[in-house]
Backbone as a printed PyTorch tensor [residue, N CA C, xyz], in Angstrom:
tensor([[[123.8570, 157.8250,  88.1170],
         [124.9680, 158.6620,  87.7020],
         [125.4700, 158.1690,  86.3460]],

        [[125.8110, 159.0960,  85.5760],
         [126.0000, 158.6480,  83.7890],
         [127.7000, 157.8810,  84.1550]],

        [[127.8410, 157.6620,  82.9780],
         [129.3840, 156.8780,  83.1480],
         [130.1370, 158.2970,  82.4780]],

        [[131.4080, 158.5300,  83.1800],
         [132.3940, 159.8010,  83.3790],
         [132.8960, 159.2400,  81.4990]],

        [[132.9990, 160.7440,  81.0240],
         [133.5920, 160.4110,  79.5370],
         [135.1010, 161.0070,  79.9090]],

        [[136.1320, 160.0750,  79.0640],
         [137.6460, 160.2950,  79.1220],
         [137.9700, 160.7640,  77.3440]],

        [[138.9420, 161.1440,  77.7130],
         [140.3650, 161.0410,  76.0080],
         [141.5170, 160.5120,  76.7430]],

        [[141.1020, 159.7200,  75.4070],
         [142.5250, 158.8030,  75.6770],
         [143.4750, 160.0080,  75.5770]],

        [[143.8150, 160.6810,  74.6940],
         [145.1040, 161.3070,  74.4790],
         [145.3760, 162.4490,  75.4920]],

        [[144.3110, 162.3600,  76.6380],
         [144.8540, 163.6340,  77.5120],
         [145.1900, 162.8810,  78.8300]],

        [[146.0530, 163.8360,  79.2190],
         [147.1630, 162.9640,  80.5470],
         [148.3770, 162.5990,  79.9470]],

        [[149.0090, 162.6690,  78.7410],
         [149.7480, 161.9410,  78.8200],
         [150.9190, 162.3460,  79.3750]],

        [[152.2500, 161.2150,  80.1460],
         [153.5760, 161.9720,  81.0210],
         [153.9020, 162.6490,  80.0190]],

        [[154.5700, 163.7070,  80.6550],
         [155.5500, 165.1710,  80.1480],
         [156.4610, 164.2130,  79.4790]],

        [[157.7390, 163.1060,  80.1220],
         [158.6470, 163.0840,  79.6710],
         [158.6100, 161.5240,  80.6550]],

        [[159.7390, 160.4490,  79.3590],
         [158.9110, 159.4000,  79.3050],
         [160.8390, 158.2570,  79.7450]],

        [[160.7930, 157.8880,  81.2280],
         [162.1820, 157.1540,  80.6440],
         [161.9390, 155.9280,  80.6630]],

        [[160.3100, 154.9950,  80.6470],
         [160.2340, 153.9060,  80.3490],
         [159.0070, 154.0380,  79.9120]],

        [[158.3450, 152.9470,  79.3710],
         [156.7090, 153.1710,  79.1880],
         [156.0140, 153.2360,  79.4250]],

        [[154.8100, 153.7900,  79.4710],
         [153.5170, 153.6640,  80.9060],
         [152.5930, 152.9950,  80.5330]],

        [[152.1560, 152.2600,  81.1550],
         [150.9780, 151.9850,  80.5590],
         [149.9320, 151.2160,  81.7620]],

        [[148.4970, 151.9180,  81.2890],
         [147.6080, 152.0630,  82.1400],
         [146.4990, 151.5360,  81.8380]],

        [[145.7950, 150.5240,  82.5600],
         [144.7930, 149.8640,  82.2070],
         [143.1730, 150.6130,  82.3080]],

        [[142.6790, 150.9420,  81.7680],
         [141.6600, 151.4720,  81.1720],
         [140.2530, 151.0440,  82.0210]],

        [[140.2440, 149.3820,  81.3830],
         [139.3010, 148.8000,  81.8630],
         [139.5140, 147.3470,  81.7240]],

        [[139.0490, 146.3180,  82.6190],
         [139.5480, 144.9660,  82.4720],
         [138.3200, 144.5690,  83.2730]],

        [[137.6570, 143.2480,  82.2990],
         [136.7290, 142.1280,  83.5090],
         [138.0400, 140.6880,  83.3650]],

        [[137.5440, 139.0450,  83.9290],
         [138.1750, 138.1560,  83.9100],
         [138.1570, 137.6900,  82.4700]],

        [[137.7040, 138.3240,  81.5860],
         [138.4880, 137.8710,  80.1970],
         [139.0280, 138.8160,  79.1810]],

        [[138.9080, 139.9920,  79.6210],
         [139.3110, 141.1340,  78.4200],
         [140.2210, 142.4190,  79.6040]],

        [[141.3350, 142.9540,  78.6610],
         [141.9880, 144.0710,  79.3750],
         [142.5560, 144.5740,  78.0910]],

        [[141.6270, 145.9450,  78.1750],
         [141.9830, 147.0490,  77.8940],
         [143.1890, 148.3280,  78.2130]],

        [[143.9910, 148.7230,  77.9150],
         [144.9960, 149.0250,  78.0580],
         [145.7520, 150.8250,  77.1770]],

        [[146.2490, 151.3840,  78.0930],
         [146.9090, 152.4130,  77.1320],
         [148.2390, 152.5140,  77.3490]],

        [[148.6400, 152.1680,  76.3340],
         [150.3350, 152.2300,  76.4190],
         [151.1090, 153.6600,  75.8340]],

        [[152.1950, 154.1210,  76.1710],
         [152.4610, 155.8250,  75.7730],
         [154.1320, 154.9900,  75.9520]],

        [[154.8130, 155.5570,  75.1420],
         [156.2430, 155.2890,  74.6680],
         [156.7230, 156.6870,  73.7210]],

        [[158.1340, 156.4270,  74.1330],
         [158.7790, 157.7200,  73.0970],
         [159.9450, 157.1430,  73.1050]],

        [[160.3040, 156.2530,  71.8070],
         [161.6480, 155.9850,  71.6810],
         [162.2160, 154.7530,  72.7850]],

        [[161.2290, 154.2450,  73.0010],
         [161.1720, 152.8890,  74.0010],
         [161.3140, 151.4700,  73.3570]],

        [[162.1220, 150.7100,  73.3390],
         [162.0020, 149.5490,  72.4610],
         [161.9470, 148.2600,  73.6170]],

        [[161.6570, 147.0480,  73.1740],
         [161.8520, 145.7160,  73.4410],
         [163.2600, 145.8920,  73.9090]],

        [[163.8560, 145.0000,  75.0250],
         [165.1790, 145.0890,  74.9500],
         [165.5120, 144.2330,  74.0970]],

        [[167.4010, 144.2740,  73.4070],
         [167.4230, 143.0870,  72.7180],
         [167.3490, 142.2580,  73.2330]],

        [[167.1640, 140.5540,  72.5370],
         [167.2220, 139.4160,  73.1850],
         [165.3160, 138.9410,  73.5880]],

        [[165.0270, 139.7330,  73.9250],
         [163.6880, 139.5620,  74.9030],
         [162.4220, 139.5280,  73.7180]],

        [[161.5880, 138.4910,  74.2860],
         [160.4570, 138.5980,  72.7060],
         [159.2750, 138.4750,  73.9160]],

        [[157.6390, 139.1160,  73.3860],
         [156.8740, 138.4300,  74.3840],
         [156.2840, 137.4580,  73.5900]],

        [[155.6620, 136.4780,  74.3220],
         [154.7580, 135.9090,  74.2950],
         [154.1210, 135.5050,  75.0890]],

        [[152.4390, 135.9320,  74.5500],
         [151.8530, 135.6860,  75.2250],
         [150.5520, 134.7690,  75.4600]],

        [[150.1190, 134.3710,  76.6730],
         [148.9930, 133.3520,  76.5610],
         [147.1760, 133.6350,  75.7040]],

        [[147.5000, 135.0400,  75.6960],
         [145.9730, 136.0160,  75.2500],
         [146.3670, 136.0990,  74.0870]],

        [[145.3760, 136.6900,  73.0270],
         [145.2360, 137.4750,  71.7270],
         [146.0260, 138.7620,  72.3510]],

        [[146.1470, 139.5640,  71.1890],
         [146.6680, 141.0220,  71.3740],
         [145.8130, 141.7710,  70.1390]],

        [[144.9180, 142.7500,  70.5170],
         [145.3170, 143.7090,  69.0380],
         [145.7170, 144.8570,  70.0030]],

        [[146.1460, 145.8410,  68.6180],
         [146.5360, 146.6790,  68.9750],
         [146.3730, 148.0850,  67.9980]],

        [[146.6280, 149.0740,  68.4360],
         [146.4560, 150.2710,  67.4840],
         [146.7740, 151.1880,  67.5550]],

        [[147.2010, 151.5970,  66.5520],
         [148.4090, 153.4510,  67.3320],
         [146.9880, 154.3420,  66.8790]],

        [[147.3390, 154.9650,  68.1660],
         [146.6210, 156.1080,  67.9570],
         [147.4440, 157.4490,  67.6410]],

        [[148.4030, 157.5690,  68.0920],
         [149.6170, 158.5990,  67.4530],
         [150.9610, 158.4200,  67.3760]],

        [[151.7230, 158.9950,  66.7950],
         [153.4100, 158.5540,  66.6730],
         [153.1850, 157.0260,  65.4380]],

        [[154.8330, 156.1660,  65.9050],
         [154.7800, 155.2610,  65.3570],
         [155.5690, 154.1900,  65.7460]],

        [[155.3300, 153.0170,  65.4080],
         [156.6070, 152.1520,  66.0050],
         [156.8750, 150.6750,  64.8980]],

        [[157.6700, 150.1270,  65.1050],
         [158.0680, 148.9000,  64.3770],
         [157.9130, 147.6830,  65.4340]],

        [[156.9290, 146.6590,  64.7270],
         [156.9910, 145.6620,  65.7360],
         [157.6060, 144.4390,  64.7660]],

        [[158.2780, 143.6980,  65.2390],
         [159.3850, 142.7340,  64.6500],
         [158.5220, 141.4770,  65.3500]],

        [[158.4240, 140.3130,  64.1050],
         [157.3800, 139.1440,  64.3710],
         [158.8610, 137.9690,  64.3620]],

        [[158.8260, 137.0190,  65.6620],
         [160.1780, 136.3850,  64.9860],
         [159.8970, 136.1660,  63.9630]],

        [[161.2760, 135.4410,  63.3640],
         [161.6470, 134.7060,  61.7350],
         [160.5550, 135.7660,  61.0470]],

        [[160.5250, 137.1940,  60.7880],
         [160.7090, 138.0290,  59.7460],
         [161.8230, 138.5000,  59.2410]],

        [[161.9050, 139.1010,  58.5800],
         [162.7410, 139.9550,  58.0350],
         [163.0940, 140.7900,  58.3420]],

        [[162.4280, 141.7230,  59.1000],
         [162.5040, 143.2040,  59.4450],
         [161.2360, 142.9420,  60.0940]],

        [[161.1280, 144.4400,  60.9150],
         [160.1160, 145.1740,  61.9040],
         [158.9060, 145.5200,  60.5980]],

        [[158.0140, 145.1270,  61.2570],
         [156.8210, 145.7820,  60.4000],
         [156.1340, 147.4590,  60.9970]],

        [[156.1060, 148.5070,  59.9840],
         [156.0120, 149.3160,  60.4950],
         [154.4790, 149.7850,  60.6880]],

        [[153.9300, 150.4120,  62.1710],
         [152.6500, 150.5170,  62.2540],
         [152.5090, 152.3970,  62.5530]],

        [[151.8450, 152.9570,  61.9030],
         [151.7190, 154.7970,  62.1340],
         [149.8980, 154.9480,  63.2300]],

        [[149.7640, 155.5440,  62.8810],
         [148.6150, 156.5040,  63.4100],
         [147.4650, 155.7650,  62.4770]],

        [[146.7620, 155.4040,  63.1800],
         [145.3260, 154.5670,  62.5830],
         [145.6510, 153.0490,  61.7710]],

        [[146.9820, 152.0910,  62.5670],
         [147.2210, 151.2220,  62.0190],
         [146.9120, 150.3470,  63.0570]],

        [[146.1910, 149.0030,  62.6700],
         [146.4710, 148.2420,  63.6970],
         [146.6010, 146.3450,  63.6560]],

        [[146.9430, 145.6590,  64.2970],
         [146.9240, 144.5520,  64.0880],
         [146.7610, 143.3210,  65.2860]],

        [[146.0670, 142.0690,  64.5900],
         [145.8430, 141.2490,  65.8490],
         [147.1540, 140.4780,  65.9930]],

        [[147.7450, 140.4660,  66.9450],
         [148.6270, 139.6090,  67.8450],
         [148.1200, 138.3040,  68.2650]],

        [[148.5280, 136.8800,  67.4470],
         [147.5640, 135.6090,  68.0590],
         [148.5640, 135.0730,  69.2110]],

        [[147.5180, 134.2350,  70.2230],
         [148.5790, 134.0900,  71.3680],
         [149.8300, 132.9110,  70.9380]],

        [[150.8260, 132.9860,  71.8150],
         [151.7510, 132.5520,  71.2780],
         [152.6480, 133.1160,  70.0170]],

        [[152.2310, 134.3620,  69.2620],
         [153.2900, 134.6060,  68.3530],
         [154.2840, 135.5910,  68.9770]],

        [[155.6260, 134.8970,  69.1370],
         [156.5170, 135.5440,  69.3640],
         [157.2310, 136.9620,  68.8600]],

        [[157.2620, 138.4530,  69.4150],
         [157.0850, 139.6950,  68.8750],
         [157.9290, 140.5650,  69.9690]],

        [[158.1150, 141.5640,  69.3340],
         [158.8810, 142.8590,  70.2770],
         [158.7690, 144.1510,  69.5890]],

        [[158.8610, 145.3940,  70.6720],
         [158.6240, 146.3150,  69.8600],
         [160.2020, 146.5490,  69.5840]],

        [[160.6010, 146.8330,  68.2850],
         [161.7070, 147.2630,  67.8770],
         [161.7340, 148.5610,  67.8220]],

        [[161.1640, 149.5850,  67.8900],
         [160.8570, 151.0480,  68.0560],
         [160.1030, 151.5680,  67.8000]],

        [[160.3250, 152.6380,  68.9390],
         [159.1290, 153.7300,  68.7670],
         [159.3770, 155.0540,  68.2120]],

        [[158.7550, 156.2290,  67.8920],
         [159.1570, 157.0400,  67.1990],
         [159.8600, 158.0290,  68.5790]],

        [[161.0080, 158.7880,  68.4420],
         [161.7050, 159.4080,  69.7520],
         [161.0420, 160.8340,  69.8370]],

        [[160.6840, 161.6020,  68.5370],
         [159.9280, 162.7430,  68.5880],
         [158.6320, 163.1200,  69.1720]],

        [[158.2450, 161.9320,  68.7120],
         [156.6150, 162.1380,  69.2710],
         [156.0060, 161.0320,  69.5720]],

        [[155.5210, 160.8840,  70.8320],
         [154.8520, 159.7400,  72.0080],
         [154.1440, 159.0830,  70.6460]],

        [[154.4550, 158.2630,  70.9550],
         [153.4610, 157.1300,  70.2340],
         [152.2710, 156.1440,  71.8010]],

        [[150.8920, 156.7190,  71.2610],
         [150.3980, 156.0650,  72.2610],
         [149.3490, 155.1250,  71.2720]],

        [[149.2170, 153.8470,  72.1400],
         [149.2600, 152.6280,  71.8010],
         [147.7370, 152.1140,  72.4470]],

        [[146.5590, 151.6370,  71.7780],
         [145.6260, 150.5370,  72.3060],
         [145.8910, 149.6060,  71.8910]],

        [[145.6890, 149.0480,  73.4740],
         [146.0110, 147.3030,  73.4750],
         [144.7180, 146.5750,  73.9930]],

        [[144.1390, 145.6640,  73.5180],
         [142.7210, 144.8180,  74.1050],
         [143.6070, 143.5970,  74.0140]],

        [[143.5980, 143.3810,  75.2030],
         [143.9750, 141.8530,  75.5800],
         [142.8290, 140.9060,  75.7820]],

        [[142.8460, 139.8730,  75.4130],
         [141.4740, 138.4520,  75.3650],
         [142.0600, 137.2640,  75.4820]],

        [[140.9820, 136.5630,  75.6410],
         [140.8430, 134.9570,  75.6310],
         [141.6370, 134.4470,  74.0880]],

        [[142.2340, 133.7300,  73.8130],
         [142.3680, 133.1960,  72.8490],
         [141.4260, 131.9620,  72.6250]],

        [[141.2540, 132.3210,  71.1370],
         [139.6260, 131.1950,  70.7470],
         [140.7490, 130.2160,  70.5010]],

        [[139.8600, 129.2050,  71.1510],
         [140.1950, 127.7660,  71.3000],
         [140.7140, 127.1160,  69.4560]],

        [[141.6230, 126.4020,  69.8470],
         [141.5970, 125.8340,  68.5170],
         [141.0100, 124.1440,  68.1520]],

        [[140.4860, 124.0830,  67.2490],
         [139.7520, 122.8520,  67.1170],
         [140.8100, 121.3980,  67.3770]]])
């Protein structure tokens, strides 16, 4: 039997009062992930960090992710993306409220450091 083809961008909830997000595909070192937000932020106060790498990538909408000790939220749109190393402390500071911003996330191993 062939492997079933998906879009990411279909399914997504009608109407959104926290974020969803749905794991795709995951073995014991990698998780794949789709995240969908509309106007959903980090609460204040709260940062993650985490033990894995992160990248990530909008696939539509947009959001600001705030790295501690920056300055401001760095802003990411539609075909932007960036690696998250483990341990850097981050939050989403917003998402766009008009239009779902949906989000790939590949979570990994973090490469060892020498």
């Amino acid at each position: 039997m062939p492997p079933e083809i998906r879009n990411i961008l279909s399914g997504l909830p009608p109407a959104l009062s926290s974020e969803v997000v749905v794991t795709l595909a995951e073995s014991d070192s990698v998780r794949i992930e789709r995240i969908v937000s509309n106007g959903q932020a980090t609460p204040q106060g709260e940062w993650y960090d985490q033990e894995q790498d992160e990248w990530v990538l909008v696939l539509t909408g947009s959001a600001g992710l705030l790295f501690e000790g920056a300055q401001g939220p760095k802003r990411l749109k539609a075909g932007d993306c960036t690696l998250i190393p483990a341990g850097c402390r981050h939050r989403v500071d917003w998402t766009d409220p008009a239009v779902k911003t949906v989000w790939l996330a590949v979570h990994f191993a973090a490469k060892a450091k020498p």
